[in-house]
N, C-alpha and C positions, 0 to 999 in steps of 0.2 A: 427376632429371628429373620426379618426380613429386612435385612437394613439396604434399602436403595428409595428412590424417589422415581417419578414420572415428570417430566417436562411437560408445566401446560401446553395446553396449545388452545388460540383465539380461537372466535367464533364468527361464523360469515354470513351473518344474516344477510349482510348488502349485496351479498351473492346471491341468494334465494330471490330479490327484485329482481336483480339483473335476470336470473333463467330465466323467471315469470314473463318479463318483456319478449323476452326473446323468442317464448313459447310462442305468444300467443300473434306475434308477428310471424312465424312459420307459419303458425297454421292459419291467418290471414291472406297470408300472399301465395303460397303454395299450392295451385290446384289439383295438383297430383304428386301424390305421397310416394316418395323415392328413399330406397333401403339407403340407411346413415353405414360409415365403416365405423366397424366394430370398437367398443368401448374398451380400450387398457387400462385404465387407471380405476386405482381406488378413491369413491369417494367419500371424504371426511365425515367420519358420525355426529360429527359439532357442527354440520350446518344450520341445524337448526328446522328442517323440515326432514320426512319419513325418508329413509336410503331406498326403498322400494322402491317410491313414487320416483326418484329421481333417474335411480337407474334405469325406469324402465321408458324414460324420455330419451331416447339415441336418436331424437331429429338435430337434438343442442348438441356441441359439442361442449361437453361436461367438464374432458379434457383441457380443453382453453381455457373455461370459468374457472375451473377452480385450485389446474395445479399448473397452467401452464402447456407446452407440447407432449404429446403422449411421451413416457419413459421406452427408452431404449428395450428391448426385448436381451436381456444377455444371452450370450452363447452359450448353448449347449440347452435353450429352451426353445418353446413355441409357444404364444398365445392362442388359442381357438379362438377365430373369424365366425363368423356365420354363415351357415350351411358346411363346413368342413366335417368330416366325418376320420374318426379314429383311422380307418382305413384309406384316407386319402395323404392325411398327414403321414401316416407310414410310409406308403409308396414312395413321397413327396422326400422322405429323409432317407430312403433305402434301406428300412428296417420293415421290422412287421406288425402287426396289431399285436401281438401276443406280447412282444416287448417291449414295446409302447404298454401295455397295460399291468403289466407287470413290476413295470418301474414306477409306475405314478399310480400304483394299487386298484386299478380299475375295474369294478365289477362286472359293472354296464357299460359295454361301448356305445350302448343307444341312448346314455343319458350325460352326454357330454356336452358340456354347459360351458355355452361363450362366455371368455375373457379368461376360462382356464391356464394358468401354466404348466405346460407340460413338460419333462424331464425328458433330454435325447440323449441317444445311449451313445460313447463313441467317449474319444479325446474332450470333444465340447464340454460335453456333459460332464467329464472329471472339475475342465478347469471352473466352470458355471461356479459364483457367488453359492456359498450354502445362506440355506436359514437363517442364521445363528448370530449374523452379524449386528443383527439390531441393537443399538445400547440401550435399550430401556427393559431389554430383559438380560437378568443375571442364571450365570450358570453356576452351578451346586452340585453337589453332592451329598449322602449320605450314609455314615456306616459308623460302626465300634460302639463308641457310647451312645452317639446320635443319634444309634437306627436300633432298636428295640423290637426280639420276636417273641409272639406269643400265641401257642398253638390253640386252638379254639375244641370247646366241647361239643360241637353242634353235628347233625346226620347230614347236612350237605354243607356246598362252597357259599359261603355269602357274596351273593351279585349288586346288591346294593348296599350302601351306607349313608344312614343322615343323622346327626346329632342334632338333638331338642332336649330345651333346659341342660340338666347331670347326666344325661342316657346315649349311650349310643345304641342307636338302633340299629340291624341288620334284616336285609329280607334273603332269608337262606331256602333251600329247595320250595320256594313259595308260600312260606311263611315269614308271620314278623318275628322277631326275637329282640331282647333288649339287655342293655349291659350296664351298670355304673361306669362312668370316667374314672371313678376311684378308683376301682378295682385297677384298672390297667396302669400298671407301675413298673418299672424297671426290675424290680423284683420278683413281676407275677408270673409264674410258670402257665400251664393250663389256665385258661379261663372258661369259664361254660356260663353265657347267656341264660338268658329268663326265656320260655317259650311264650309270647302271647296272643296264639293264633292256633288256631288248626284248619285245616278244609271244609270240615262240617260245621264250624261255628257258625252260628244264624243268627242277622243284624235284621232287625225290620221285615222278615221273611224271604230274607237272599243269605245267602250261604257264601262267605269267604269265598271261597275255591281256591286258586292259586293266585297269589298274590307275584307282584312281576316291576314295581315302580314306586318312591315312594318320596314328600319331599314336606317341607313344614310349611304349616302356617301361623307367621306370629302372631295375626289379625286374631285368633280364637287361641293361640296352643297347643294344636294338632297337629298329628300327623296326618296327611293324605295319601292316600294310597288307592294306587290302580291293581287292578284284577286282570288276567286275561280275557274274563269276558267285557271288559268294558267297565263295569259297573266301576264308581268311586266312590270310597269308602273313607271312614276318619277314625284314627282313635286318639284319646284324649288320656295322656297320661296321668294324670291326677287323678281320674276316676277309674282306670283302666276299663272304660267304655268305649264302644263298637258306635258309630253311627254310619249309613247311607246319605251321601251328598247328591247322588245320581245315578241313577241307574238305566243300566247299558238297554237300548232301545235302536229298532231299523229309526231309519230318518226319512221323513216320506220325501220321494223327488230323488234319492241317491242310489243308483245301483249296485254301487261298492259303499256297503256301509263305513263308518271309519272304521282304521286299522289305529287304533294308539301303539305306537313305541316306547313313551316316554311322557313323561309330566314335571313339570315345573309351577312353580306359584310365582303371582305378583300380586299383592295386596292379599285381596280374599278371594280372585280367581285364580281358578288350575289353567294353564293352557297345558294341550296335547298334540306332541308331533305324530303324523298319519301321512306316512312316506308314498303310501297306495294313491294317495288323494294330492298329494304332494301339497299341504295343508297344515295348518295348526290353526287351530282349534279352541274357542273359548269357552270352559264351562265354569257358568259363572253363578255365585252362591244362590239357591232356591230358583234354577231356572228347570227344566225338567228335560232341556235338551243343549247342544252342542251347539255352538256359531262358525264360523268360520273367520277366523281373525287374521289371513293372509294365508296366502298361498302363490305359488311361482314352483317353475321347472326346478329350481336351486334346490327344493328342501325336498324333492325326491333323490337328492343324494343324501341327504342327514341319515343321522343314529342315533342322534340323541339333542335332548335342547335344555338349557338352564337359563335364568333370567339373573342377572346381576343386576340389583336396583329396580328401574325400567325396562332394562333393557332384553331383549332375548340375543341367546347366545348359540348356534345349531354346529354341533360337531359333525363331519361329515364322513363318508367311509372311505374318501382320499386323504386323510389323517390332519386337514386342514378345518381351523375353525371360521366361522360366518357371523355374521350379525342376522337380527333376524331378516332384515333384509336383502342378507346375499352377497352383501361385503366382505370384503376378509378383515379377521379378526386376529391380532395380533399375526401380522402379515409375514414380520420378523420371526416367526417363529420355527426352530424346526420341526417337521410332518411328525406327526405321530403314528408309529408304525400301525397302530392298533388304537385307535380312539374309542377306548372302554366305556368312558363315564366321560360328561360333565354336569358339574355341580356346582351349585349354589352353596356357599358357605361365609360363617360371621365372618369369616377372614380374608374373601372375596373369592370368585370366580374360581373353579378350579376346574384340569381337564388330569385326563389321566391315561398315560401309554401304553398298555397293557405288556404287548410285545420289545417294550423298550426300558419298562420300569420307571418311568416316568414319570413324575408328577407335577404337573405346570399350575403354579398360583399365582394369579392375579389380582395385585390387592390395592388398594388407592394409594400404595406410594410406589408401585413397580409391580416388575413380575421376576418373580423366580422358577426358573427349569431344572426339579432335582434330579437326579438320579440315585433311585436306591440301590444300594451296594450289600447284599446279605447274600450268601450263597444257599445254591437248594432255592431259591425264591421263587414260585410256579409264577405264571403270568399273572399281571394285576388286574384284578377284575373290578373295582371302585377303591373310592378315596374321599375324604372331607376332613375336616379341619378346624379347629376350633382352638380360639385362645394361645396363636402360635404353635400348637401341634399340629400334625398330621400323621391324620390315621388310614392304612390301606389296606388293603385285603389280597392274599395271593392264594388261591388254594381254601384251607381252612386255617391257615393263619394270617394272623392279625399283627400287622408292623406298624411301628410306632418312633414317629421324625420328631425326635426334639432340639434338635442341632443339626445344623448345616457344615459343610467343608469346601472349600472349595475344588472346584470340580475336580482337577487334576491327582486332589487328594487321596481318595479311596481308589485303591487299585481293582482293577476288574476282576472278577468271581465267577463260578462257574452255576449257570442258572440249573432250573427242573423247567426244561420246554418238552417236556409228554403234554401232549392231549389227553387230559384225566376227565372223565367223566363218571360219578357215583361209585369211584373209587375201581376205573375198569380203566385201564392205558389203549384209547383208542387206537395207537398206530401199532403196538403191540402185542397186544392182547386177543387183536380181532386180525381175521385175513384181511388180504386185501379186498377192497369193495369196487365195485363198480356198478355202475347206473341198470336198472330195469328195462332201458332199450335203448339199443344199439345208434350213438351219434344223439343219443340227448342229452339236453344238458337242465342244469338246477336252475327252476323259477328264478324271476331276478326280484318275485313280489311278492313284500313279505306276509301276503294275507293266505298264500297257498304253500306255510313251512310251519311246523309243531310248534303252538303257543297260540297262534291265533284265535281270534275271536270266531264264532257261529252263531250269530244272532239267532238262526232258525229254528236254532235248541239251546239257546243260552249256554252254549259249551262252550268247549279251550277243544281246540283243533291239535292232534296229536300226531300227526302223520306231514307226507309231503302229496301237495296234489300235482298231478304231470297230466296237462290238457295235448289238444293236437297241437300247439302253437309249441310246445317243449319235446318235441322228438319226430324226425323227418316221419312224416306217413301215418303219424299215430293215428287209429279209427277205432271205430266198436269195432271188439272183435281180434283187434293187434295183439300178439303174442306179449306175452309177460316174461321176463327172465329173471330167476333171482340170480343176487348182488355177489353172493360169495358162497365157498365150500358149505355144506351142510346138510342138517338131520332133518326131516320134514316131521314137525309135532303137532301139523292142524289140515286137516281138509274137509270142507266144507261140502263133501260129496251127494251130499242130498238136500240142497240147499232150497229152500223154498220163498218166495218172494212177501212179503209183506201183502196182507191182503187191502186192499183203500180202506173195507169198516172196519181194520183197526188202526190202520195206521193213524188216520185223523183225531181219533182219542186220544191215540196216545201224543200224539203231537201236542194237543190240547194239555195232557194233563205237565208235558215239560212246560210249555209257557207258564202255567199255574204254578210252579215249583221252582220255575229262572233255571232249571239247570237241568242235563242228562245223565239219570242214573246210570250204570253201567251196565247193567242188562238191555235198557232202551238200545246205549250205543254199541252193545255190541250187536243187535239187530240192525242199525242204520249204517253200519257198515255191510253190509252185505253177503254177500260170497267170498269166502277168505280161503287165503292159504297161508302156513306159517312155518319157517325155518328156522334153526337153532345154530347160530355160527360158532359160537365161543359158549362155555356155560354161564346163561343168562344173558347173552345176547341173543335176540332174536329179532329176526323182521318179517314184518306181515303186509299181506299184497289185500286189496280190501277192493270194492265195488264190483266183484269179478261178473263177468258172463258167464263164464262156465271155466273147469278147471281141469287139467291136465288127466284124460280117461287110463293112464298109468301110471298114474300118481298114487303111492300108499301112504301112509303114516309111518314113519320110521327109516324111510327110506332115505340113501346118502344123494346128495345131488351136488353137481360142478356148478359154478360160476356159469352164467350162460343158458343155463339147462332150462326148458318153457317149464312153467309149472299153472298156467290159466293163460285167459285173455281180458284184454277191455273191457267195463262193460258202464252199466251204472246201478247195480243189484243196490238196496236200502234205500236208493235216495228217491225222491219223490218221485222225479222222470220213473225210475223201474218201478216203482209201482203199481206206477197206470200204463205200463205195459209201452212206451216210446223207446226209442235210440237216444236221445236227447242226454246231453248232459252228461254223455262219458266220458270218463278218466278212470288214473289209477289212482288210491289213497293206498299211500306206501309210508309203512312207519317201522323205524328200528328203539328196541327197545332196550335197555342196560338193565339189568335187574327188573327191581317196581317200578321202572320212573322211565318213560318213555324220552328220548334222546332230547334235550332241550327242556326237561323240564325245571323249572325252578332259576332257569333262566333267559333274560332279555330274548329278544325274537333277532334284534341282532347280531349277537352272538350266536344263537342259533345257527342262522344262517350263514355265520360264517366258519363252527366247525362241520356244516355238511362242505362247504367249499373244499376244507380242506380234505376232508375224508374220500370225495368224489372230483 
């Protein structure tokens, strides 16, 4: 199915003596350390020492060692220099940051990382070399016989996919579920998975809860899986046994506990990407806590990471893949609109487009770039692969690549691009939304967006937190707005504050239990108020100081309209009676399933992007 090859290519150890000298004669002779000009070039993964360590030497020019004079920059791009800022390069081309960010998918203009190529809008930027040119990846297609659909039994969308042993497995609204390879046949209409999970299941005296990442190990023949809360968990399909590898703990010395995203395996360890910490992370079998196995500015842009072989692989949310080093990876490649997943798989490496249908396999004799061709196809939210198939997920259906076309072959289709969530079409279904105050904008860190971890209560974080650093002026006290048209179904008008002698039992007895009941949390929420936009949409304003003195129940309200202020009612600061510690916890809900749940945290945050 993948018929193409990879051109070796040598290995440069006598390069590695060569820096070596070179190092250490700089920094012999050199009494005073002067900024090097900026690194262009990629260097080789076959050097034969760590891409990190190398890159992160710009006294050497790296440039000269190992490929010669830096590459020409083509037209209608920019490199990022050191110290340049989104905003300067704008100026500098007579465009604007918004367009500039827009075109090269930029989340964060505060996390723009030297040696970026960035995309200039104008004539240049038409004529600019695309992607694609690269010979060592083949372009594809797939559809008719070769693309097979098949709509799934399941009560949500499957976010992830991994195949272990005959089974595919799917982690759907935050559980596992599993499937025969048999079963899925050209033939098969509906298919409905095996459920083997719930929320309350209880492993070693921790409870599933929602499950969010999940990836094998051949070393034992398990699955591993992460939780929102942190903890890591296995189950063993032969016995259809639960075990605990690790569980989720503060880390003494770190403010920001880890935020995992994503888990990969090499050997018998898990690593975990933790974009907060801008980290990944070693948890390594019978240790009882986390390491830190690199970290660099580079991997607070990722989304996700897989390991092929040795190697680690970080998909990033400018649609480009990395090494774990911060190299690019398949450099040749074109951007992925929406870099959904990547995965480890027996048939090598795979990433996956969401917004483009995508699916890029990397396997030791080449790569292939498919594109799935089926109409109605919703975006694809994972992928993996096995035995020359490929299996991917869109929505609640499950397609299946068993033949390839070449590219030109299958004619274009008309896709299902709605925003579906729990079976509710966010763009419309719901009014328009807009932000809780006026000129703010959505965290860019994914530890304060629905999914997150709370060590403080072993819970899954289910709302959005907005500090003063997310909205001009924000203070205790600052006016609340809600987001869009609606019914007021909660008010908290006789709200009374946690007293300290209970609060600290009951603190106690979550620690004892790894998790917060729902009674707890809806007291460590605070001071609420709750609107109803859509039926069964609803969003709720939570930590409040106090609430709107003409505010009823039942009552219609605009876009705009104050309905509380600031405060930090439930959490420990309001407790014991400080200002400390205010914000708003602001969460919108689809039905039972608060916005994001049952899937990645970056996805997440990227249909609040879209939404807001």
């Amino acid at each position: 199915m993948y018929p193409f090859q990879l051109s070796p290519t040598g290995r440069f150890h006598w390069r590695w003596c060569v820096l070596v000298a070179v190092f250490l004669l700089a920094l012999t002779c050199a009494p005073v350390a002067q900024a090097a000009p900026p690194l262009h070039c990629a260097v080789p993964p076959t050097m034969g020492v760590p891409t990190w360590l190398l890159a992160s030497m710009q006294s050497v020019s790296l440039c000269d060692l190992v490929a010669g004079a830096s590459p020409q920059v083509p037209a209608g791009e920019h490199v990022v220099a050191a110290g340049e800022t989104l905003s300067a390069i704008a100026q500098r081309y007579n465009t604007t940051t918004a367009v500039l960010a827009e075109l090269n998918g930029i989340r964060d203009p505060g996390l723009l990382a030297i040696g970026t190529r960035l995309r200039l809008p104008g004539p240049g930027a038409e004529s600019a070399p695309t992607q694609t040119t690269n010979p060592g990846i083949q372009l594809a297609s797939a559809c008719g016989e070769g693309l097979s659909a098949h709509p799934l039994d399941i009560p949500a969308e499957p976010a992830r996919l991994e195949i272990l042993g005959d089974r595919l497995y799917m982690l759907a609204g935050g559980q596992l579920y599993g499937l025969p390879l048999s079963q899925i046949t050209d033939g098969a209409a509906l298919l409905t998975p095996e459920s083997l999970s719930s929320p309350t299941t209880e492993v070693g005296g921790i409870m599933l809860q929602e499950l969010m990442d999940l990836t094998a190990d051949s070393t034992t023949g398990e699955l591993v899986i992460l939780n929102k809360v942190g903890d890591l968990l296995a189950y063993r399909p032969e016995s259809a046994s639960w075990s605990v590898r690790m569980v989720a703990a503060s880390l003494p010395g770190y403010w920001i506990d880890p935020q995992y995203l994503a888990i990969t395996q090499i050997g018998a360890s898990t690593y975990a990407l933790d974009q907060d910490n801008a980290s990944v992370w070693r948890l390594a079998p019978g240790a009882s806590q986390p390491v830190v196995q690199r970290s660099g500015g580079y991997i607070a842009g990722a989304s996700d990471l897989a390991a092929w072989g040795e190697r680690l692989v970080l998909a990033r949310r400018d649609g480009t893949l990395t090494d774990g080093g911060g190299a690019a990876h398949l450099a040749g490649l074109e951007k992925l609109s929406w870099a959904s997943d990547v995965n480890a798989t027996s048939d090598g490496l795979l990433a996956v487009d969401g917004d483009g249908r995508r699916v890029v396999l990397e396997g030791p004799e080449g790569t292939v770039d498919v594109r799935l061709r089926a109409a109605g196809m919703q975006r694809l939210r994972t992928a993996t692969a096995s035995g020359g198939v490929i299996y991917a997920v869109g929505g609640t259906v499950l397609y299946r690549v068993t033949s390839l076309q070449p590219e030109a072959s299958c004619p274009a289709v008309p896709w299902d691009d709605r925003w579906m969530f729990n079976g509710v079409d966010l763009n419309n279904d719901v009014p328009a939304l807009t932000l809780p105050f006026a000129g703010g904008i959505l965290p860019s860190r994914p530890r304060s967006y629905p999914g997150a971890r709370r060590m403080y209560r072993y819970g899954i974080h289910e709302g959005v937190d907005f500090y003063d650093g997310d909205a001009p002026g924000l203070a205790y006290g600052s006016a609340v707005a809600v987001i869009a048209p609606g019914t007021v179904v909660r008010i908290d008008s006789d709200f009374a504050e946690i007293p300290p002698a209970d609060y600290e039992p009951m603190m106690r007895e979550i620690a004892q239990m790894h998790r917060t009941p729902e009674e707890y949390l809806d007291r460590l929420r605070g001071q609420q108020v709750w609107v109803e936009h859509a039926p069964g949409v609803v969003s709720r304003y939570s930590h409040l100081s106090a609430v709107a003195s003409d505010l009823q129940v039942g009552d219609h309200v605009e876009t705009g309209h104050v309905i509380g202020r600031v405060g930090n009612s439930g959490t420990s600061d309001g407790v014991y009676r400080t200002t400390a510690g205010y914000h708003l916890h602001w969460e919108i809900w689809v039905g039972s399933r608060y916005l994001g749940q049952g899937l990645t945290i970056p996805e997440t945050m990227r249909i609040y992007r879209q939404l807001f």
